[in-house]
TORKOL-4160 file (C-alpha; in steps of 0.2 Angstrom, whole numbers, padded with zeros to 4 digits, m for minus):
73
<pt num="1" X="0479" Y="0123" Z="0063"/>
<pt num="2" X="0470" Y="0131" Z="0048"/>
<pt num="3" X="0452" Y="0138" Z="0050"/>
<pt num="4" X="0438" Y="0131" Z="0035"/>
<pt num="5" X="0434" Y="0145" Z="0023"/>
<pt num="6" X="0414" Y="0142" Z="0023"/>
<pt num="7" X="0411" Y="0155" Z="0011"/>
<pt num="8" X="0422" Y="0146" Z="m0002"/>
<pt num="9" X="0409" Y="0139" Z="m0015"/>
<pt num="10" X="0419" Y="0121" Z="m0016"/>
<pt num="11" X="0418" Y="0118" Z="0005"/>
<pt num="12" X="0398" Y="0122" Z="0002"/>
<pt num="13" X="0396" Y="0112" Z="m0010"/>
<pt num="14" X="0403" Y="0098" Z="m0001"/>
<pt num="15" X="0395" Y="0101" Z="0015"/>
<pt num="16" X="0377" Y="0100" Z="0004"/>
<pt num="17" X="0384" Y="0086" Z="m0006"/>
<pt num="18" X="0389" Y="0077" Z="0010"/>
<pt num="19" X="0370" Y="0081" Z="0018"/>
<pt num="20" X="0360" Y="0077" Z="0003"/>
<pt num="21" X="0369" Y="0058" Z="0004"/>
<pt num="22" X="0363" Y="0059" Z="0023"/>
<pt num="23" X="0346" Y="0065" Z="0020"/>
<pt num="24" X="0344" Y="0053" Z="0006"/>
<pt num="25" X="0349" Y="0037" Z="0016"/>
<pt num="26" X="0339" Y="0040" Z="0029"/>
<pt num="27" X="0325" Y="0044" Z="0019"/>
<pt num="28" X="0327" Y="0028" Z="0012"/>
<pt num="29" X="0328" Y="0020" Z="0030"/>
<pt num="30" X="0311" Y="0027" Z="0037"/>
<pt num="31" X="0303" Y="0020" Z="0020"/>
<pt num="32" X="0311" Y="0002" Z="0024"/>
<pt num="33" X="0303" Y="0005" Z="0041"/>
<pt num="34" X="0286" Y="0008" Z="0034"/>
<pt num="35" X="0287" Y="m0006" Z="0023"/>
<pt num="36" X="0293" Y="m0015" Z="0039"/>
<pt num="37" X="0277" Y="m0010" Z="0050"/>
<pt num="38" X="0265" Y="m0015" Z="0033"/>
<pt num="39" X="0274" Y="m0031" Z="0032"/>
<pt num="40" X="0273" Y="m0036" Z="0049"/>
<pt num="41" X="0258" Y="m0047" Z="0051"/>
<pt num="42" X="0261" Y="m0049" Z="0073"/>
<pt num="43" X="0255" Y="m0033" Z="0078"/>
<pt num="44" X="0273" Y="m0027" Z="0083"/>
<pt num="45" X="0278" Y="m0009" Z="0078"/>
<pt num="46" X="0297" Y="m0007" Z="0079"/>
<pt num="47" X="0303" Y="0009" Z="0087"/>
<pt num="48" X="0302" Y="0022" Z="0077"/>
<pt num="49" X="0312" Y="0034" Z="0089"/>
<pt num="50" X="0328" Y="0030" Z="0080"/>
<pt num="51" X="0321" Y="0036" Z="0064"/>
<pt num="52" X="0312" Y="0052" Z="0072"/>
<pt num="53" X="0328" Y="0055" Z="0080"/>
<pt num="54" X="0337" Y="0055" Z="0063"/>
<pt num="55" X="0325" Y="0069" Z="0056"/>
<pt num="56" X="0326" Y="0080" Z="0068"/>
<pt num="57" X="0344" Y="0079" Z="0068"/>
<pt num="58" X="0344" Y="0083" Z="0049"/>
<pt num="59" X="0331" Y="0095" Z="0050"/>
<pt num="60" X="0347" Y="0104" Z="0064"/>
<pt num="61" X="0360" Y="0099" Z="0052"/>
<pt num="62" X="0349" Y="0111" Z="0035"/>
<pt num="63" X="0349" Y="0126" Z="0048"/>
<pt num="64" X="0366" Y="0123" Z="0051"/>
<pt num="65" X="0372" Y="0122" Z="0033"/>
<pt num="66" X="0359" Y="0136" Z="0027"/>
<pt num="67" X="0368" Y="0148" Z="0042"/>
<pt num="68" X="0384" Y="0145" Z="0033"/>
<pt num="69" X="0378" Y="0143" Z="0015"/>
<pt num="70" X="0368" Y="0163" Z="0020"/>
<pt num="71" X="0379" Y="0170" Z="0034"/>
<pt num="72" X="0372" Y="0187" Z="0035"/>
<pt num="73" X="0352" Y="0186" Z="0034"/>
C-alpha cells in the first residue's frame, strides 16, 4: 500500500483542480435553483437543504485542501 505525497505540487494541483469542478457545479446548481424558485409561479419553494448541504460540505472540503495545501500554519 503506498501513502499520498500531499506536499507533491502535482497531487495539489489535482486535489484543487478536482474541488474547483465541485465548487463550480454546485454553484451552478444553487443558481438553477434560484431560477427555479423565480420561475415557479405556485408558491412552492423546493427544498433548499440539498444545496445548503452541498456548501457546507465544500466550505469542509476548502479547509481540508488548505490544511494540506499549508501543513504547518
Amino acid at each position: 500500500m503506498s501513502t499520498i505525497n500531499y506536499n507533491d505540487p502535482e497531487i495539489k494541483k489535482k486535489i484543487n483542480k478536482e474541488y474547483n469542478e465541485l465548487y463550480i457545479k454546485v454553484v451552478n446548481n444553487l443558481a438553477k435553483y434560484i431560477q427555479d424558485i423565480d420561475n415557479d409561479k405556485s408558491g412552492n419553494i423546493p427544498n433548499i437543504n440539498i444545496y445548503t448541504d452541498n456548501l457546507i460540505m465544500l466550505d469542509k472540503m476548502k479547509q481540508t485542501i488548505e490544511k494540506f495545501n499549508n501543513p504547518n500554519p
